[in-house]
N, C-alpha and C positions, 0 to 999 in steps of 0.2 A: 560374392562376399560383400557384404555391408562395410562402410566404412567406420572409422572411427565416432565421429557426429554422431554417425544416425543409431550406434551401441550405446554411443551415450545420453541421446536424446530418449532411447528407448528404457534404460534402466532410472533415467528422471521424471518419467512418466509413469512407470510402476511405483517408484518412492512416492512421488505425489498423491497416487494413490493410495497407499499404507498409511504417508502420515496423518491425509485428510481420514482416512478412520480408525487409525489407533496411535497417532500423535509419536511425537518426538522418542521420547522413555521408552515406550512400549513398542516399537519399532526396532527389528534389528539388520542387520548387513545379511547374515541369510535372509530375511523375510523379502530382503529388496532384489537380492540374487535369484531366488527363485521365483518371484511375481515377475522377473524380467528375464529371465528362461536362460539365465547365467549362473555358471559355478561362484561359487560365495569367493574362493580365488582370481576369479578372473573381474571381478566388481574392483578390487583392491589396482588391479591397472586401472581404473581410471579414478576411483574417490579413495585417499583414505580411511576415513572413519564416516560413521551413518550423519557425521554432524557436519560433514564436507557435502555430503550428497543433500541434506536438508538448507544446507545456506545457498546453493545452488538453484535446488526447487523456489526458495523464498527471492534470491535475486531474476531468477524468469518469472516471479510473481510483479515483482516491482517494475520490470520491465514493462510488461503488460498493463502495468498501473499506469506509468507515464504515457505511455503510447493512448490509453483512454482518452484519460487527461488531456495532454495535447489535442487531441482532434474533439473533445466536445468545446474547449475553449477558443477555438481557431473557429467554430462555428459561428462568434458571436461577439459585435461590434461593442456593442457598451459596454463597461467596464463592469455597471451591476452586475448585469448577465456574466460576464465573464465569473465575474466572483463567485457567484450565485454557483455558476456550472462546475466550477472546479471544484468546489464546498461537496454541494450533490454529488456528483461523478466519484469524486473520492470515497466516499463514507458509503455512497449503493455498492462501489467495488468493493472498500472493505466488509463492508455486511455482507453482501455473497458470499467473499472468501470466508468468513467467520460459520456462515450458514455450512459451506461447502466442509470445508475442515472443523466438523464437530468437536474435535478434541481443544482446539484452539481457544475455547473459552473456559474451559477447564486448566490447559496449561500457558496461560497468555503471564500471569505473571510469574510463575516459577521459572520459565525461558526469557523472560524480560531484559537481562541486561543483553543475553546472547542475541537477540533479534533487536534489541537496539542498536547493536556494534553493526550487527547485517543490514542495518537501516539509515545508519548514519548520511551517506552519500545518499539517498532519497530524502531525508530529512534536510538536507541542503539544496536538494532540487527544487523542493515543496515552499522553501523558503526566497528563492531566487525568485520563483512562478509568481508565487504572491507578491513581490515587487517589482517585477514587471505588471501585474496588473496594476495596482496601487498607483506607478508613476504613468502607465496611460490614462489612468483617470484623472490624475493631475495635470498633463499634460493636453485634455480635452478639455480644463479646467471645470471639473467635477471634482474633484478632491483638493482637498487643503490639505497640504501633507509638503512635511519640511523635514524630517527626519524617515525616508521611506524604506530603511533596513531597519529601523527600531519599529517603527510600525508594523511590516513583518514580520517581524519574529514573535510581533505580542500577539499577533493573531493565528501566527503557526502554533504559538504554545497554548492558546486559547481552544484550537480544534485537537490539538493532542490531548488535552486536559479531557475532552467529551469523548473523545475516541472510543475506546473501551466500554462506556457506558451505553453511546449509542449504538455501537455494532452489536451491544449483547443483549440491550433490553426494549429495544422499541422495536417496533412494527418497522414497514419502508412507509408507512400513512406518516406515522406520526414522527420517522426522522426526515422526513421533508418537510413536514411546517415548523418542526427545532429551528430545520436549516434554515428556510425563509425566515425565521426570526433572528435566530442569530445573524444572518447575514446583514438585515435591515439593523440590528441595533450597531455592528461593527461598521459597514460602511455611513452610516448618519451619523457618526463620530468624528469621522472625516470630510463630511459633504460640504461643500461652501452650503 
């Protein structure tokens, strides 16, 4: 007999599946019970509601965000580069997932505040990351930066602002020379 983990990792697997093809709304607690070869009763011992088991799926999503993230910016001593890699890295993951979960650009904003509330502690992660870059590049003395949490946060709100725009309307061509350009105009902001 399976343990508990591996019923639950098994019924967030088939959700993942459902939602990436028919989104949040049109998703129900049966559809997940049965793609995951569980009575619609027995889903209810581990997730409440279909909106328990989708903040679940989106926090193993953010998971695997960071975990990206980290190891493409650990790869890479200059701070440009670093910047550069986490900018990329981020936004090819989010485009995947965007690509991956079709419904997603259909319901990004009518689920907005709800996946912002699921996102908030990643939204602080995102924002600590960018300053610790920020202050190693001051501290290489490549950056002029004297206020390095305001400086972050106006460039975490600067790539939230494109977000949605670039995971839903560009190519990966042409959201990596955005990126290279945004990058170059935000860090020459800052550069001695």
């Amino acid at each position: 007999m399976t343990n508990d983990n591996e019923q639950k990792e098994r019924i967030l697997s088939a959700a993942k599946n459902l939602f990436s093809r028919f989104g949040l709304e049109k998703t129900t607690m049966e559809d997940i019970a049965k793609a995951a070869g569980k009575g619609k009763s027995s889903l209810y011992y581990y997730f409440k509601s279909k909106e328990e088991v989708y903040a679940e799926v989106i926090r193993k999503e953010i998971a695997g965000l960071k975990t990206t993230i980290r190891k493409a910016i650990e790869e890479e001593d200059d701070p440009y580069n670093k910047f550069t890699k986490f900018v990329v890295t981020r936004l090819n993951y989010l485009n995947e997932k965007a690509d991956q979960y079709t419904t997603i650009k259909d319901e990004y904003l009518k689920h907005y505040q709800f996946i912002q509330n699921l996102t908030a502690d990643y939204s602080d992660w995102e924002i600590s990351t960018i300053k610790d870059i920020i202050e190693y590049g001051r501290d290489r003395g490549l950056f002029l930066v004297t206020d390095s949490e305001a400086i972050s946060r106006a460039i975490f709100f600067a790539l939230k602002g494109l977000e949605y725009p670039w995971t839903t309307n560009l190519t990966r061509i042409e959201l990596e020379k955005s990126v290279y350009v945004l990058v170059d105009i935000l860090l020459k902001g800052i550069s001695k």
